[in-house]
C-alpha positions as CSV (number, residue, x, y, z in Angstrom):
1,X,0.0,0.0,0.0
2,X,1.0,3.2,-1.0
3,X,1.8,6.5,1.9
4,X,-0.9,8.3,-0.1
5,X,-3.4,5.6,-0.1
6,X,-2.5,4.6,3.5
7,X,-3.3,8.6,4.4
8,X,-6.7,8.3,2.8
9,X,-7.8,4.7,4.6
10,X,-6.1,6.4,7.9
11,X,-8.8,10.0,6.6
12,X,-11.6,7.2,6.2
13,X,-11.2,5.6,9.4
14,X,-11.2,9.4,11.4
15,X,-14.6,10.2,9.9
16,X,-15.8,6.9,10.7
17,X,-14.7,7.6,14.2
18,X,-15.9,10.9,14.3
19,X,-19.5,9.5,12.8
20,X,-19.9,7.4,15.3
21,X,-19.7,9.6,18.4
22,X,-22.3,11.9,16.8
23,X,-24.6,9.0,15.8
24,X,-24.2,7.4,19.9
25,X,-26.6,9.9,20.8
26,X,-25.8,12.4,23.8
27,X,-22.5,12.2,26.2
28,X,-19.6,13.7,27.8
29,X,-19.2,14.9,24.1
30,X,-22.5,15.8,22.7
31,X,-25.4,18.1,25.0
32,X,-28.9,16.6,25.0
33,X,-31.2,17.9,21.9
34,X,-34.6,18.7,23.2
35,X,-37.0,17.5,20.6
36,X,-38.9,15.2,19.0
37,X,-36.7,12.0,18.6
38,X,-38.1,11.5,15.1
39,X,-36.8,14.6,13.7
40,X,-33.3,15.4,12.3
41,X,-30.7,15.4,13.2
42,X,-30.9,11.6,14.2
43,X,-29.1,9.1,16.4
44,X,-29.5,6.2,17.9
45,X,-29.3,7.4,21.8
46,X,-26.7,5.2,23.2
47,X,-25.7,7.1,25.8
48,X,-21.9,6.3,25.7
49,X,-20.1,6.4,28.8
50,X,-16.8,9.4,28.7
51,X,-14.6,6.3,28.2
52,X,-15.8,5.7,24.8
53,X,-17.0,9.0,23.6
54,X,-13.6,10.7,24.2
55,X,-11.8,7.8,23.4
56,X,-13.3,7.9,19.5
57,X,-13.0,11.2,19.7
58,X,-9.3,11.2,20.1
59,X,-8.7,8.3,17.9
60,X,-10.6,10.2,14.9
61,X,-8.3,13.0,15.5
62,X,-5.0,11.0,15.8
63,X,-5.9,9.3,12.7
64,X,-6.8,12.3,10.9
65,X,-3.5,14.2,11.5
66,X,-1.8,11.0,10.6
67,X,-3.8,10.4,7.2
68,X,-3.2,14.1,6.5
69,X,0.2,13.9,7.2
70,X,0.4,11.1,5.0
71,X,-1.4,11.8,1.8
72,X,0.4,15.4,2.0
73,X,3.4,13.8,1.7
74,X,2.4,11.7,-0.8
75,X,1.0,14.6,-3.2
76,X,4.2,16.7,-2.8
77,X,6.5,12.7,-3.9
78,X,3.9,13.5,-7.5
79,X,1.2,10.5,-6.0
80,X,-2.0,11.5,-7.4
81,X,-5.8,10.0,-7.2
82,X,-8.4,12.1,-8.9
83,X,-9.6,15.6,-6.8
84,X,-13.4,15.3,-7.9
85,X,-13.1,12.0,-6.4
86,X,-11.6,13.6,-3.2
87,X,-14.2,16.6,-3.3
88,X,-17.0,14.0,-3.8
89,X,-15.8,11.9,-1.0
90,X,-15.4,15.0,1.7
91,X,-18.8,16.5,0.6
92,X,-20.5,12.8,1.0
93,X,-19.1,12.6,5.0
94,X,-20.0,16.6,5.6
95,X,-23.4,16.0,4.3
96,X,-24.0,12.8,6.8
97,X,-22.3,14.6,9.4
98,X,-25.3,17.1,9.2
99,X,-27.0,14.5,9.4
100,X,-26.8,13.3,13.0
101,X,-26.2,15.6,16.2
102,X,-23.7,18.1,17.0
103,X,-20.7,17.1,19.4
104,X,-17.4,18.5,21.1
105,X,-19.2,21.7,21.9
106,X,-22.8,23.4,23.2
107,X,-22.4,26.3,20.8
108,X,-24.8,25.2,18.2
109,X,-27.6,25.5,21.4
110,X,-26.5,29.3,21.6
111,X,-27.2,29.9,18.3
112,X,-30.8,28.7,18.4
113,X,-31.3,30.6,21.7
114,X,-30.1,33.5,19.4
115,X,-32.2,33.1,16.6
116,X,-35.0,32.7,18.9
117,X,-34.2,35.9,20.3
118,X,-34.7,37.8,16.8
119,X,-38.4,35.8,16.3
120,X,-39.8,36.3,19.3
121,X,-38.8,40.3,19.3
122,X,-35.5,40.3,21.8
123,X,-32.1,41.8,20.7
124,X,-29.5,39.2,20.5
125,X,-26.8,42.1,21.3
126,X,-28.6,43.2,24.3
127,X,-30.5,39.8,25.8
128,X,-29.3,36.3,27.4
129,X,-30.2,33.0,26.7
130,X,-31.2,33.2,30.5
131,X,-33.1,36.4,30.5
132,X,-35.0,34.6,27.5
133,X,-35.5,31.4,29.5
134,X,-36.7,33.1,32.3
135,X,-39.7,34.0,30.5
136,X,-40.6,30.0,29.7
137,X,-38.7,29.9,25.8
138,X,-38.2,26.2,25.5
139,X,-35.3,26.8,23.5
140,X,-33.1,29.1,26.0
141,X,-33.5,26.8,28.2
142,X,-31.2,24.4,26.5
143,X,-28.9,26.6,26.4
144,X,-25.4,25.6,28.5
145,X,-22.3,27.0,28.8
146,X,-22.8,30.5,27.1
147,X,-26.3,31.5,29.2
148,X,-25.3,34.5,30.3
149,X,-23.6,36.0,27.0
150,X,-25.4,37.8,24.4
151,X,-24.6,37.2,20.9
152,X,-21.1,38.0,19.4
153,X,-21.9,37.6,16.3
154,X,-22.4,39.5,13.3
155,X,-26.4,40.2,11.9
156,X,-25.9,38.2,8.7
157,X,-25.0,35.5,11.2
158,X,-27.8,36.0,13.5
159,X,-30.3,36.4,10.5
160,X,-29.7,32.7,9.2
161,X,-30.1,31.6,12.9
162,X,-33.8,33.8,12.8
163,X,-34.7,31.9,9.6
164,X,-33.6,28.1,11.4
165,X,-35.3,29.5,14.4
166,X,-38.5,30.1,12.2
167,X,-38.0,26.6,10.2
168,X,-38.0,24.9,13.9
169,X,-40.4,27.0,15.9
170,X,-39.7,25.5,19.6
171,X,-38.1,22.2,18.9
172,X,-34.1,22.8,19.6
173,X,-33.2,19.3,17.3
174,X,-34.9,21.1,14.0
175,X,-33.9,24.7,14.5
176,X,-29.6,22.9,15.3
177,X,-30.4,21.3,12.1
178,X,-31.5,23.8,9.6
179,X,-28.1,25.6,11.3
180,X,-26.4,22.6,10.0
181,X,-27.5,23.1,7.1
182,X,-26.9,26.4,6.9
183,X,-23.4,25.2,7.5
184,X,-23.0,22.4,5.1
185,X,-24.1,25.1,1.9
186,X,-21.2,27.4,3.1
187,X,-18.4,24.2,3.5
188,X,-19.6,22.7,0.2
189,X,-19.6,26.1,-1.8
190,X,-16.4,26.7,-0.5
191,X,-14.7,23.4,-1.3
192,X,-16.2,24.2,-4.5
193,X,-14.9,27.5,-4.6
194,X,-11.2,26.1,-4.4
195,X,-11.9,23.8,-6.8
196,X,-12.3,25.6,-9.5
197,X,-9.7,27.9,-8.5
198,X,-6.8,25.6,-9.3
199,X,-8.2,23.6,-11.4
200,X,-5.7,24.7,-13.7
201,X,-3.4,22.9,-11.6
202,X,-3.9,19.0,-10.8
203,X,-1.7,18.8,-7.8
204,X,-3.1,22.1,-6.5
205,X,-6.3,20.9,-7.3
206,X,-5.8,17.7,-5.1
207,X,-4.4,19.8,-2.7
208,X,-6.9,21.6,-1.9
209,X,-9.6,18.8,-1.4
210,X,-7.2,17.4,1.1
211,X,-6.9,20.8,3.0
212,X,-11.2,21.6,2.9
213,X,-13.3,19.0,1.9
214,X,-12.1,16.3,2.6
215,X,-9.9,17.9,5.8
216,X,-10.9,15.2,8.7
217,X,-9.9,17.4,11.6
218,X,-12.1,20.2,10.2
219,X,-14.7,17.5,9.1
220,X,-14.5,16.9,13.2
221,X,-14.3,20.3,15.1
222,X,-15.6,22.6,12.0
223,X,-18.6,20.3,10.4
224,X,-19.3,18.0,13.1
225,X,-19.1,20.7,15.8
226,X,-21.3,22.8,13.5
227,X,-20.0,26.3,14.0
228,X,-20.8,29.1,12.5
229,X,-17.4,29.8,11.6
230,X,-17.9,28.2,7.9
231,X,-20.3,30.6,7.4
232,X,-17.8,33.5,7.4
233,X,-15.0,31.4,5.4
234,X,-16.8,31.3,2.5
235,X,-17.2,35.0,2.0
236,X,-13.7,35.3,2.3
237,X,-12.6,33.1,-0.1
238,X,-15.5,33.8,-2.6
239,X,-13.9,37.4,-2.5
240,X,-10.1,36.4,-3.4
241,X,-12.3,34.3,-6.1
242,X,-14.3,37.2,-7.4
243,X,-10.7,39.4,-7.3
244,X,-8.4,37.6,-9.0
245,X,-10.2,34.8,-10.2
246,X,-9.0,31.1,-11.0
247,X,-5.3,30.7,-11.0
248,X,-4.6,31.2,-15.6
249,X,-3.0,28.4,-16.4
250,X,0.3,30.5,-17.4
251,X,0.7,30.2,-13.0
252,X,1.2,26.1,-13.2
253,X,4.1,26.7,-16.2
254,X,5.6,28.8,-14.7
255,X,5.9,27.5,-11.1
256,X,6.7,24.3,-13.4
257,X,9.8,25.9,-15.1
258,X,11.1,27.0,-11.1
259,X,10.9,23.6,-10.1
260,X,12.3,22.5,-13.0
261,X,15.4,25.0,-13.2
262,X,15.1,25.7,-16.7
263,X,14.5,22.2,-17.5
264,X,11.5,22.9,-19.8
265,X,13.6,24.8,-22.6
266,X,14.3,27.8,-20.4
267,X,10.7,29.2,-20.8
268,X,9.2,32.0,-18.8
269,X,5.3,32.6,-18.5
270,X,4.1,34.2,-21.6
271,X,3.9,38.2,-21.6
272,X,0.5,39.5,-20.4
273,X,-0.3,36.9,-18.2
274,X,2.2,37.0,-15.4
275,X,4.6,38.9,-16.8
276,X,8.8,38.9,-16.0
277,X,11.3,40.0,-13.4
278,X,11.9,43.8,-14.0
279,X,14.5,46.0,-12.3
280,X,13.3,47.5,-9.4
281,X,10.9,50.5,-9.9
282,X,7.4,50.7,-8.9
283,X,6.3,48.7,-5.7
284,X,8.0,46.9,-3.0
285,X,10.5,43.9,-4.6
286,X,10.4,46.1,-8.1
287,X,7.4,43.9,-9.3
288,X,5.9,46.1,-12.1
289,X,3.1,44.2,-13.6
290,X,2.3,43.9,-17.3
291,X,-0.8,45.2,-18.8
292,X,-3.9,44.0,-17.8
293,X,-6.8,41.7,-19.5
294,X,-9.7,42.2,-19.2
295,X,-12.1,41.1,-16.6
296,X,-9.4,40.1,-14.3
297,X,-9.6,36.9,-14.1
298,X,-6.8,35.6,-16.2
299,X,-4.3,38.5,-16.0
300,X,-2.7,39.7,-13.0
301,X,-4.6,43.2,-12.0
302,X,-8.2,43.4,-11.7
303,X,-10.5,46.0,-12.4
304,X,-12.3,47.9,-10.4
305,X,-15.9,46.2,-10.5
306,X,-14.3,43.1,-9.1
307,X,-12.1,44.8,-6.0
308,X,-15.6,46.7,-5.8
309,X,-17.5,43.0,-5.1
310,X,-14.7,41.7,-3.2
311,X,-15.2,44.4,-0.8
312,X,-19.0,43.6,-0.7
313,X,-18.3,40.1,-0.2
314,X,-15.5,40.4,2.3
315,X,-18.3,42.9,4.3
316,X,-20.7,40.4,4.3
317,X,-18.2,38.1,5.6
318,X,-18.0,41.0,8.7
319,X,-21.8,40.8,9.4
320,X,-21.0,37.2,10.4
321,X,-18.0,37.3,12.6
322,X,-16.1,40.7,12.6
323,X,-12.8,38.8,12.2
324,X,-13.3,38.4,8.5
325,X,-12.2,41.5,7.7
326,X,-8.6,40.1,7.7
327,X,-9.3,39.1,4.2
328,X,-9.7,42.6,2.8
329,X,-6.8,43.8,4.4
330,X,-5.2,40.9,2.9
331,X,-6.4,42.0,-1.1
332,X,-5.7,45.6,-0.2
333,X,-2.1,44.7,0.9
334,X,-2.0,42.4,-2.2
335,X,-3.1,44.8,-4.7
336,X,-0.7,47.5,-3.3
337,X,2.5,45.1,-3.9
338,X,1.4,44.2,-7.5
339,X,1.2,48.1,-8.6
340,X,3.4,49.9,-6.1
341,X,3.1,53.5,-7.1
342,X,1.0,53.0,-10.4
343,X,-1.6,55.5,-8.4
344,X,-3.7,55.9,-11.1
345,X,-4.2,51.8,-11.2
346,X,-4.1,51.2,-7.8
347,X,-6.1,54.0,-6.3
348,X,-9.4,53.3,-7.9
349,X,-8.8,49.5,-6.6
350,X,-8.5,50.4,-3.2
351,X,-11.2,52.6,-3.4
352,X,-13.7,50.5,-5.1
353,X,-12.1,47.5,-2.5
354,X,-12.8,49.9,0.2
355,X,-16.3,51.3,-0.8
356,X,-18.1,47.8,-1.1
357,X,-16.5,46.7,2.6
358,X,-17.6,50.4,3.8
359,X,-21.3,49.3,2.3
360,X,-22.3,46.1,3.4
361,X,-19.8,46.3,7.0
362,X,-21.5,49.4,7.2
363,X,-24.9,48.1,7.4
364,X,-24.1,45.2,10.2
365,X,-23.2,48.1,11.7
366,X,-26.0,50.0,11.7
367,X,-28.4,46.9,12.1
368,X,-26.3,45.5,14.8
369,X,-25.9,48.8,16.4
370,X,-23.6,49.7,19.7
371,X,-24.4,46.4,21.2
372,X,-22.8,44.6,19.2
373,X,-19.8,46.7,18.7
374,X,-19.7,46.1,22.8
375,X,-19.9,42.3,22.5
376,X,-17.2,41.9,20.0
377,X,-14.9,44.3,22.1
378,X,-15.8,41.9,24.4
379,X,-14.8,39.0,23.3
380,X,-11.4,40.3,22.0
381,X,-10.6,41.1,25.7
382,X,-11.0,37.0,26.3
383,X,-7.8,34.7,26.9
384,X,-8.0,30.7,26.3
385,X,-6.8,28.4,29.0
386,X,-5.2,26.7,25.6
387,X,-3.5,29.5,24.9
388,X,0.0,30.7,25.8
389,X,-1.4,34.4,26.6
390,X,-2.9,32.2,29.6
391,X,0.8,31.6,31.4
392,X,1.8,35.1,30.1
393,X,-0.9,36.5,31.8
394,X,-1.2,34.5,35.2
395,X,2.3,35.9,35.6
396,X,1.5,39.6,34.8
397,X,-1.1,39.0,37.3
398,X,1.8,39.0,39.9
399,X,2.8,42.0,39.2
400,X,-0.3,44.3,38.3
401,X,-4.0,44.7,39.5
402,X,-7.2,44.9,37.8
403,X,-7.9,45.0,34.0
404,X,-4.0,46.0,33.6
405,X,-3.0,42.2,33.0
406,X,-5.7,42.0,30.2
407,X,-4.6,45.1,28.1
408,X,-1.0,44.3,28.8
409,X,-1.8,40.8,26.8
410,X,-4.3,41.9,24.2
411,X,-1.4,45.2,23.3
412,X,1.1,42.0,23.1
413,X,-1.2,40.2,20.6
414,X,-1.4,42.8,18.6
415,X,2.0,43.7,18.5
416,X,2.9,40.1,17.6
417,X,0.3,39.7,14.7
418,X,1.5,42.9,13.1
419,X,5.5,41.0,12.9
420,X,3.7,37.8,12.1
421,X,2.4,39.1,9.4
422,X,5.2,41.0,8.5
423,X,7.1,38.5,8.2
424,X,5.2,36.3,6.6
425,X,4.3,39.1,3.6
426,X,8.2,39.4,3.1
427,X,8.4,35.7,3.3
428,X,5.5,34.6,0.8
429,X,4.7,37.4,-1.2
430,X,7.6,40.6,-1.6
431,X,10.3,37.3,-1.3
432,X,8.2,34.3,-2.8
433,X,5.8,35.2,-5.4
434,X,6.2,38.1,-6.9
435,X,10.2,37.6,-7.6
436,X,8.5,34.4,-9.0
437,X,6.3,36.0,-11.5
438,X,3.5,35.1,-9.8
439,X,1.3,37.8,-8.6
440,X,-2.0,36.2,-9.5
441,X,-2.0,34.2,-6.4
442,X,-0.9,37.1,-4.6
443,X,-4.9,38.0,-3.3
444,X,-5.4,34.1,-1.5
445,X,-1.2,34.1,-0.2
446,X,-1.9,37.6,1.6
447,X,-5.1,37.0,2.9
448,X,-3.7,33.5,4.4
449,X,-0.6,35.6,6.1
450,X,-2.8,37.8,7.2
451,X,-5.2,35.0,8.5
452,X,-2.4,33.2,9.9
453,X,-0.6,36.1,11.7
454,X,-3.8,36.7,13.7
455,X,-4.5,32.8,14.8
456,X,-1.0,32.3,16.1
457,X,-0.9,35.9,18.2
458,X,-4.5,36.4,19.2
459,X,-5.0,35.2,22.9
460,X,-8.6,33.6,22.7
461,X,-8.0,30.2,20.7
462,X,-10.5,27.6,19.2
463,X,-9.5,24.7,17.3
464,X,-12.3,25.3,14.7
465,X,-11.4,29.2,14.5
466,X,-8.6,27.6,12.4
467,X,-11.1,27.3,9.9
468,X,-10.2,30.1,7.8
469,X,-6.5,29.5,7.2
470,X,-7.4,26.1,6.1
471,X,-10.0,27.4,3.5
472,X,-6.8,30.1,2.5
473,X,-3.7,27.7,2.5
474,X,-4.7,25.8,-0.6
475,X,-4.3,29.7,-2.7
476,X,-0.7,29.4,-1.5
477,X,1.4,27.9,-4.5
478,X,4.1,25.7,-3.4
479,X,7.1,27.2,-4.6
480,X,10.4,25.9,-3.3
481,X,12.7,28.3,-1.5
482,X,9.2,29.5,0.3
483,X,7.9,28.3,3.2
484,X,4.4,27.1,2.5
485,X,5.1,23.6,2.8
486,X,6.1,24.1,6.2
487,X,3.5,26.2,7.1
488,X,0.3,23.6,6.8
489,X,2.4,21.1,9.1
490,X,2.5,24.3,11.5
491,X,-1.5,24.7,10.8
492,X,-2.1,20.8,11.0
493,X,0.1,20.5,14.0
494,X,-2.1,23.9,15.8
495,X,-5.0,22.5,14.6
496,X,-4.8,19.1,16.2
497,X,-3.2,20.2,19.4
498,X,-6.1,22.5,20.1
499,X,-8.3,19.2,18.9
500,X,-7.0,17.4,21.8
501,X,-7.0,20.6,23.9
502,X,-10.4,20.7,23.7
503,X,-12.0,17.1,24.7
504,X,-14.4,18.2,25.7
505,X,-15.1,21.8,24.4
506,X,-17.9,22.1,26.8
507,X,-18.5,22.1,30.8
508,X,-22.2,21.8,31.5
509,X,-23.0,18.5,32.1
510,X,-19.7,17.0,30.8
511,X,-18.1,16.4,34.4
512,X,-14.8,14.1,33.4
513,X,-15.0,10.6,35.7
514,X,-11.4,10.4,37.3
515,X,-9.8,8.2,35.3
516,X,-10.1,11.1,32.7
517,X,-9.7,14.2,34.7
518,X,-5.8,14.4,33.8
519,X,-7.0,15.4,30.1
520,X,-7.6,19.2,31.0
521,X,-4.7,20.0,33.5
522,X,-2.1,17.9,31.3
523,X,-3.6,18.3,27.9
524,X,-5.4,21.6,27.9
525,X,-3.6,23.8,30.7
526,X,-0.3,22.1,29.8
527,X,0.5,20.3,26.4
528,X,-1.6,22.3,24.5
529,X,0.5,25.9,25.4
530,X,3.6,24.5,24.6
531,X,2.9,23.3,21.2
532,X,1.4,26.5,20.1
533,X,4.5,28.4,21.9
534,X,6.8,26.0,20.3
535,X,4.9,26.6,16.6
536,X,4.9,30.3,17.0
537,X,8.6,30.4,17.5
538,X,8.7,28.0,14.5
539,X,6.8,29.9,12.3
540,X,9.2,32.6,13.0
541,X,12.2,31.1,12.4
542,X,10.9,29.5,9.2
543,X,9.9,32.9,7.6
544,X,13.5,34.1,8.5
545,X,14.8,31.3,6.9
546,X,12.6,32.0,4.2
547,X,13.5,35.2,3.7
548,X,17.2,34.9,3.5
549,X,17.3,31.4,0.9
550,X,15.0,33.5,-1.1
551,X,17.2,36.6,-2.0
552,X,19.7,35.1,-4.2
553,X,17.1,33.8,-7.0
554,X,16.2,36.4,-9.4
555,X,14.1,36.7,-13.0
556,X,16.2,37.2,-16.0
557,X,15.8,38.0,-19.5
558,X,16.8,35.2,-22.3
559,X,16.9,35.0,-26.0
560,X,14.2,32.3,-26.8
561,X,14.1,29.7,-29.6
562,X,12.6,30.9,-32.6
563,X,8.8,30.8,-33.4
564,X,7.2,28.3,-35.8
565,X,6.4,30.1,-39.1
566,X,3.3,27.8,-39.2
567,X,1.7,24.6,-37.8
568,X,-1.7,23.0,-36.9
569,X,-3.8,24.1,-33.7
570,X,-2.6,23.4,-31.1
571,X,1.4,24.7,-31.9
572,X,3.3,23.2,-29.5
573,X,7.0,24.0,-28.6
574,X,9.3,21.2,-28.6
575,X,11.7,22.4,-26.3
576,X,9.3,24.3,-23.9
577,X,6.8,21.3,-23.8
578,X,4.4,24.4,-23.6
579,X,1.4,25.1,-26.6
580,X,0.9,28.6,-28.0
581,X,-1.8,29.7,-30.9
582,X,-0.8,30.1,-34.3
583,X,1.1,32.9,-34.8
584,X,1.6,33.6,-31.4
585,X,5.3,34.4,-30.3
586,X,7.1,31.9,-27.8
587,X,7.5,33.4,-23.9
588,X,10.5,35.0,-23.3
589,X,12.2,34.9,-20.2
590,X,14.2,32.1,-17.8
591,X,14.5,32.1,-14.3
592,X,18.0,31.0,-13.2
């Protein structure tokens, strides 16, 4: 048996796992559905005792880091099964994952208690889950670990809960399952989103099945846990889709002739596509791009309609969780790297980019009002016992009173995510892509830096929150001298030590029997720290690293081979390997 077919039987047997705690019915793992029994989601109420429940749970998530690790491995060795096959496959176990109830958290109970809120005339900004059971609602009263917290969330977010809230009138089970739903639309249009965004690239295309759809630690903590968090990821992404479009196929060659040294004939990708190394003048790196196509999607810069719907999109994302807004600071930092000082290009980009953000974040806003500008405010002043803030703090705490500990923290966090993603810009983008000749994948690489740089500084940590790099990573071309192969076994190795962090996610009736009660003060308070510490500093030193390999590589003209006078569509270069349309000149350029 192959590593890569080894990695998917290990994937298979995680969201068997994973199936089977949801479908046992209610546990240490999974709250209690009030209900009719009859209606989704379904399960057979077995009652599994902690042993089991966090037993599978565990297993599904040590098997799915190990098939991930494997089939990864596999693609970047040139093994290859087909990616519909994958993206069928992922789609198949989300779908029956909705299917049966939620587990490792009582979130999804919150966001019927909010939706309930909205129908029944109660601001979820301004009202509890307890202030609403208080006055007999059947479904506040399920409500757990968040019943004294009013929604954090953004008003697109708390709309779709109003509409499942309207579907399932009092019964918790249906109103948690047209949520799940509502979830399963925004993981599969997302998966499909990536799909057709490399699909000019089978590898990449792979790829990214294996990172979303068929992703068993996000099939476990994102799809199984059924958080709302999926909902924002696909704004984001359909934004860098709507921006710069599908990767043209000119991005596969020419990543091809890097790996390849020249090995293709010496060809560079063709002029107006992605364009050549140019001596420094214009932005950051000297990357002046070549003239533009039209409609953006194939060329490199995109006009101003589609920065103008990215910035819609990227809002909406906003009006479901605030945090989403990462991704527009990602294109804007993107677009301003591609044109440098072209002002008059890159002005009415940022504008229009700017304008259909200010719209639609404008209106959560306003519908949301101050309350929920409060919430969020917040939440952000939260710290994780997962999360290395927590020591950090605890120790502060010696020394300073009060609220002092908290702002010391958050003002740390910030600080940190700003080099983060400093570094990591230099070390994909400025250092990486565009001394490449590859801008068009610069929209999806800055918005995962930017994405990245605030999960591995921001104090308040969630396993599932990693849910948006995930969705970004597969934009991130694997270019050797870069760091992005390193950078999803940092993500895969965050991801599945807040995983384990987190059994359970939840302390309303989930009291751990002794022979587990080691899990949170070893696993959570202790294990679970160090490895982010110790990927943090990681991440740091591999975008250093990054940074300083990367310098010494640089795009230079060459004389190509002369043109055909004539042939039969398709005209194909022998010593490129590379087809061109009749007529049509070869590429110039070689990287060396």
């Amino acid at each position: 048996m192959s590593e890569g077919t080894a990695g998917l039987v290990a994937i298979g047997v995680s969201v068997a796992f994973t199936f089977a705690v949801a479908v046992a019915g209610p546990s240490v793992m999974e709250p209690v559905l009030p209900g009719w029994a009859g209606s989704p989601p379904w399960s057979l109420g077995l009652h599994p005792s902690p042993y089991l429940a966090v037993g599978l749970t565990a297993a599904g998530l040590a098997a799915g880091t190990l098939g991930l690790v494997l089939v990864l491995r596999a693609v970047r060795g040139g093994w290859s099964v087909p990616a519909r096959a994958v993206l069928v496959a992922g789609l198949l176990a989300a779908a029956a994952l909705t299917l049966v109830p939620p587990f490792g958290s009582s979130d999804h109970l919150s966001y019927a208690a909010y939706g309930r809120m909205l129908v029944t005339g109660h601001n979820p900004y301004t009202t509890t889950p307890d202030q609403l059971a208080a006055l007999g609602d059947p479904v506040a009263r399920a409500v757990q670990d968040w019943s004294g917290t009013p929604s954090v969330y953004g008003p697109l977010a708390t709309a779709i809960q109003g509409l499942a809230s309207l579907a399932g009138g009092t019964s918790v089970r249906l109103t948690v399952f047209v949520l799940g739903l509502a979830n399963l639309a925004a993981f599969a249009i997302t998966a499909l989103l990536l799909h057709r965004m490399t699909r000019h690239d089978p590898a990449q295309q792979l790829r990214a099945a294996l990172l979303w759809a068929c992703n068993p630690l996000l099939l476990q903590v994102l799809v199984a846990g059924a958080h709302v968090d999926g909902q924002a990821v696909v704004f984001g992404v359909a934004a860098v889709a709507v921006m710069f479009g599908p990767w043209p196929r000119e991005a596969r060659e020419a990543r091809g002739v890097w790996e390849a040294k020249g090995a293709r004939g010496g060809e560079a990708p063709p002029k107006g596509g992605l364009g050549g190394w140019v001596s420094p003048k214009g932005g950051p790196g000297g990357w002046v791009p070549p003239e533009e196509r039209a409609g953006g999607s194939g060329g490199v810069v995109p006009p101003a309609s589609r920065a103008l719907a990215a910035g819609v999109l990227v809002g909406l994302g906003f009006a479901v969780k605030v945090t989403s807004a990462l991704v527009g600071v990602g294109l804007a930092i993107a677009l301003m790297l591609i044109l440098g000082r072209q002002w008059r290009r890159l002005v009415p980009r940022l504008a229009a980019l700017g304008a259909g953000f200010a719209v639609t974040a404008g209106a959560a806003v306003a519908i949301g009002g101050s309350a929920m500008l409060r919430q969020s405010s917040r939440a952000s002043d939260m710290v994780s016992i997962g999360s290395p803030w927590r020591v950090i703090r605890t120790i502060i705490h010696l020394a300073v009173t009060g609220t002092a500990a908290t702002d010391i923290v958050k003002s740390g966090a910030i600080a940190l995510m700003v080099v983060l993603a400093v570094l990591l810009i230099r070390g994909l983008l400025i250092r990486g892509l565009l001394i490449r000749g590859l801008p068009s994948a610069a929209g999806g690489t800055a918005a995962f830096a930017l994405a990245l740089a605030w999960l591995f500084a921001w104090p308040y940590v969630l396993p599932w929150y990693d849910a948006l790099a995930w969705a970004l990573l597969p934009l991130v071309p694997l270019v050797p001298g870069t760091a992005a192969a390193g950078l999803a076994w940092l993500l895969l190795a965050r991801t599945a030590a807040l995983g384990f962090g987190y059994l359970p996610a939840r302390q309303t009736d989930a009291a751990l029997p002794p022979g587990l009660g080691w899990l949170q003060p070893v696993v959570r308070h202790g294990l679970t720290p160090a490895v982010l510490a110790v990927a943090t500093a990681w991440l740091v030193v591999l975008m250093v690293r990054s940074r300083g390999s990367a310098g010494a590589e640089r795009w230079v003209p060459v004389t190509p081979p002369p043109a055909p006078s004539s042939c039969a569509p398709p005209c194909v270069l022998p010593e490129a390997g590379q087809q061109a349309a009749p007529g049509e000149a070869p590429a110039r350029g070689a990287i060396s």
